[in-house]
MARDOBA-483568 format. One record per residue (C-alpha): residue in three letters; x negated, y negated, z negated. Coordinates in steps of 0.2 Angstrom, whole numbers, padded with zeros to 4 digits, always signed. Example, Ala and Ser with C-alpha at 12.3 -4.5 7.8 and 13.67 -1.06 7.14 Angstrom:
REM MARDOBA-483568
ALA-0062+0022-0039
SER-0068+0005-0036
This chain:
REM MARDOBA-483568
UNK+0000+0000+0000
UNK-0013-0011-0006
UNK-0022-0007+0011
UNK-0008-0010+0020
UNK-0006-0028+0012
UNK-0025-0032+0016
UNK-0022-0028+0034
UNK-0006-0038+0038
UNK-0015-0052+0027
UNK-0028-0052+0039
UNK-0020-0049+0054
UNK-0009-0065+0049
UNK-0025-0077+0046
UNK-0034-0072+0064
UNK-0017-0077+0071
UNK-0018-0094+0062
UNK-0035-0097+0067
UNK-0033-0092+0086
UNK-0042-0076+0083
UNK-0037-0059+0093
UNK-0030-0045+0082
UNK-0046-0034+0089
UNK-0059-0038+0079
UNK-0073-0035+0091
UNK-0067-0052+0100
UNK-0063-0067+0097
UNK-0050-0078+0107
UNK-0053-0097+0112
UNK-0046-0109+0096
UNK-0028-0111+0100
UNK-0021-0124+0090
UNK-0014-0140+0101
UNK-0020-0158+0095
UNK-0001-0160+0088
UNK-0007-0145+0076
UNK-0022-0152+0073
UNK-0016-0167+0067
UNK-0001-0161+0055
UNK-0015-0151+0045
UNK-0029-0163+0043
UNK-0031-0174+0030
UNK-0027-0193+0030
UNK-0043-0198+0027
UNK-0054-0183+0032
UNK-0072-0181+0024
UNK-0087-0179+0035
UNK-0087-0161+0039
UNK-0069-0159+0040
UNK-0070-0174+0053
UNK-0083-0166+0063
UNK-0075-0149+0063
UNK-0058-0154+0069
UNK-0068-0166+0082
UNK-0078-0150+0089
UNK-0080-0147+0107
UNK-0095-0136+0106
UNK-0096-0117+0103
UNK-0080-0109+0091
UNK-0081-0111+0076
UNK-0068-0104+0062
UNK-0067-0109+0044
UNK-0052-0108+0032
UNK-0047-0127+0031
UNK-0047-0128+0013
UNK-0065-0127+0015
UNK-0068-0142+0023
UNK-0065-0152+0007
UNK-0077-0140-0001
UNK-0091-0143+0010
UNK-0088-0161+0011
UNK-0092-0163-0008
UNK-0106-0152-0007
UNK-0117-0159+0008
UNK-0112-0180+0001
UNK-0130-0178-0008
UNK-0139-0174+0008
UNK-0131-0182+0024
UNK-0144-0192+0032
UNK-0158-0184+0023
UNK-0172-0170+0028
UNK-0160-0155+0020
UNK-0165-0136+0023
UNK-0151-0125+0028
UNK-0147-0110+0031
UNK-0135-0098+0039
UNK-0130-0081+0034
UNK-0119-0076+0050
UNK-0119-0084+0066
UNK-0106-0078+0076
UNK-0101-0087+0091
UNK-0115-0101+0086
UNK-0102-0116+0082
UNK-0103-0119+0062
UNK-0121-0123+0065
UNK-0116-0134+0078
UNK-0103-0142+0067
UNK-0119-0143+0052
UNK-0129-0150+0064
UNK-0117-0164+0068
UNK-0113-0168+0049
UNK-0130-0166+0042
UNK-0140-0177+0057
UNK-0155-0174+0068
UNK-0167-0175+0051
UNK-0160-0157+0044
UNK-0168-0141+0048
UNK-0154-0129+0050
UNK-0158-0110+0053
UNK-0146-0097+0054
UNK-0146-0077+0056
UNK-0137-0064+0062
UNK-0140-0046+0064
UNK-0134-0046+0082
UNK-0147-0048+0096
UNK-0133-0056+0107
UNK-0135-0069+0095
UNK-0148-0076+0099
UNK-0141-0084+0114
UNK-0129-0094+0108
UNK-0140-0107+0096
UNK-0148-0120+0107
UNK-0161-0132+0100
UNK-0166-0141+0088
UNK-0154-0127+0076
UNK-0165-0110+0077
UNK-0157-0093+0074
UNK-0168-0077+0068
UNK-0161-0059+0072
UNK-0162-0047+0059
UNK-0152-0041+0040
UNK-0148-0050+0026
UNK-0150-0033+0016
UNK-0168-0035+0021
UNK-0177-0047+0009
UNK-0193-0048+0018
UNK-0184-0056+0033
UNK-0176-0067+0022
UNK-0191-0074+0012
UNK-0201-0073+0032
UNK-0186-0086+0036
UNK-0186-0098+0021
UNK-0204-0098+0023
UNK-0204-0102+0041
UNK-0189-0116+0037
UNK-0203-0124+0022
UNK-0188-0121+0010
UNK-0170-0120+0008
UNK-0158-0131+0000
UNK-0142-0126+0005
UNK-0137-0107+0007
UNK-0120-0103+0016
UNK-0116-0084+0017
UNK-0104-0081+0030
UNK-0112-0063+0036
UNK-0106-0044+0035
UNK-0096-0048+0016
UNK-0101-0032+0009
UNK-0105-0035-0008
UNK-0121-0025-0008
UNK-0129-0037+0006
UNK-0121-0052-0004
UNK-0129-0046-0018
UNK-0145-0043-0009
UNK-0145-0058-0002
UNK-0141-0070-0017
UNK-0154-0061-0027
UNK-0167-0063-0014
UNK-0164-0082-0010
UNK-0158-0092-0024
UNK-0175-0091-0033
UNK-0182-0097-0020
UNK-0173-0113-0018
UNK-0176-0131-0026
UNK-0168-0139-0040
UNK-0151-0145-0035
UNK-0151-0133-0021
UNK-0133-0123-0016
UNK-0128-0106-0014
UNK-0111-0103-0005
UNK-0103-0085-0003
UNK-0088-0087+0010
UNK-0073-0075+0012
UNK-0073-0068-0005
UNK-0056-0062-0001
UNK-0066-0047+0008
UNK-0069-0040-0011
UNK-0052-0035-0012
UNK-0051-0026+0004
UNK-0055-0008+0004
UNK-0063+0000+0020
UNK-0077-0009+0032
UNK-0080-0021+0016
UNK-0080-0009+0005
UNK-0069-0019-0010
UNK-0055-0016-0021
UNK-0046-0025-0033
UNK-0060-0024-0050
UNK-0069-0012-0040
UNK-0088-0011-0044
UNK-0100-0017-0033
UNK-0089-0032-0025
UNK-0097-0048-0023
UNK-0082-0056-0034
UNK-0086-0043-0047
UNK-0106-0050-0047
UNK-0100-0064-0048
UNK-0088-0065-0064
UNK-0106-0056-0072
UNK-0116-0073-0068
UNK-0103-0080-0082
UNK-0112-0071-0094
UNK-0128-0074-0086
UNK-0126-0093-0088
UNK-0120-0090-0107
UNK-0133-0077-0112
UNK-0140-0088-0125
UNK-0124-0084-0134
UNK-0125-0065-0134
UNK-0137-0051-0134
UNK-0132-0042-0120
UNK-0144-0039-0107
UNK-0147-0053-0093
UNK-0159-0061-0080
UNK-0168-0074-0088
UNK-0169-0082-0070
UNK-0151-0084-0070
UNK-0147-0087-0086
UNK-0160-0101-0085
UNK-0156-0109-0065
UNK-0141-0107-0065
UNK-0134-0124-0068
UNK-0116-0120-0063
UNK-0103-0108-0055
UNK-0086-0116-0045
UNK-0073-0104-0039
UNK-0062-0108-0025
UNK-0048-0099-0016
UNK-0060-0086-0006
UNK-0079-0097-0012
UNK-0089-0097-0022
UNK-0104-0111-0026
UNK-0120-0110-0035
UNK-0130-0124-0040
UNK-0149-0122-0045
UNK-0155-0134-0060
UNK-0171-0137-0068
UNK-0176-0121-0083
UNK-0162-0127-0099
UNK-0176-0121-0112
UNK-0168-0125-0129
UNK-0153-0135-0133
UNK-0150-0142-0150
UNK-0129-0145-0157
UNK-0126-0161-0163
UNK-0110-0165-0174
UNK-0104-0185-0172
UNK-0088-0192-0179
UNK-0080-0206-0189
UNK-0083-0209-0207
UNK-0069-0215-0218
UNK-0075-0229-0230
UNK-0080-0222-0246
UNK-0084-0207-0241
């Protein structure tokens, strides 16, 4: 039943987003500018401004995203940010990055699928390989000199999630972001390999990052890397972002309040 419900919730969202119901292709976006315009937001935010402007290559993104993205990125428009892509697809997100975040960004993405390659054009640069593979992902940041923004919109298995978080937020800067897309997957069961509070899920991961964050507070095993970087968790519908901060180190409780006279 559960299945059943997962399929026909999909099936639903690649009709809204122009998408054929075979998911080995993808149709041309569909919505009329009459559409577009009944959806958008009165006073749209960079990235939702571009993305509804978009002429390039297709890209698809849930619109209560855009908002997301658009306070996530305000630090770094117009500045020399490092970005990169878990997922490529048809190539348009990155084009759609490019256009928010400027000509001064480095924006890398990758895809495990050769065919890929085709579809980024210069100055954004895709590399082909897995995001389970944490030597190609370290060879990537490396090659980018860094990365501060991380958006994973690849397979949605929670294992290569997983992998993948593990491997690059220790690798980013203070500030830096971590965004996992399409957590919905985590409840799917089959090709994503979810369920609901099943084991293993990227959601599930993530609700132990909770107590990685608080593990000053209990002595139950956690990273110390996490427990110390981790400098906040936000859930959305379907997203997740991370934020990198400086090591906490020790934090002292102070009590202040109002002293009655004569007390």
């Amino acid at each position: 039943m559960l299945r059943d419900l997962a399929v026909r919730l999909e099936r639903g969202v690649r009709r809204r987003l122009g998408m054929s119901l075979d998911k080995g292709t993808i149709a041309p976006f569909t919505l009329s500018e009459e559409q577009v315009s009944a959806i958008r937001s009165p006073s749209p935010g960079p990235f939702e401004q571009a993305f509804y402007d978009h002429k390039g290559r297709i890209a698809h993104k849930w619109t209560h995203y855009l908002p997301i993205y658009d306070r996530i990125i305000a630090p770094w428009i117009g500045k020399p940010v490092r970005m990169l892509e878990i997922g490529v697809n048809k190539g348009g997100s990155l084009e759609v990055w490019r256009t928010v975040l400027g000509s001064d960004a480095t924006i890398f993405g990758v895809d495990i699928d050769p065919r890929v390659a085709t579809r980024v054009e210069s100055p954004n640069q895709v590399r082909i390989g897995s995001q389970d593979d944490p030597d190609f992902l370290r060879s990537v940041v490396q090659e980018m000199g860094g990365v501060d923004i991380v958006l994973d919109d690849g397979s949605h298995i929670g294992r290569h999630v997983i992998k993948s978080f593990e491997t690059l937020f220790p690798l980013m800067p203070v500030g830096g972001v971590y965004v996992i897309e399409d957590l919905q997957t985590s409840y799917w069961p089959g090709m994503h390999e979810g369920g609901y509070r099943r084991k293993g899920t990227a959601v599930e991961y993530l609700k132990t990052l909770v107590d990685e964050i608080n593990g000053r507070f209990h002595s139950h095993g956690t990273s110390e890397l996490f427990r110390e970087q981790i400098g906040s968790i936000q859930f959305f519908s379907a997203v997740a972002v991370i934020e990198k901060c400086a090591p906490k180190g020790e934090t002292g409780h102070f009590k202040r309040g109002l002293r009655a006279p004569g007390s």
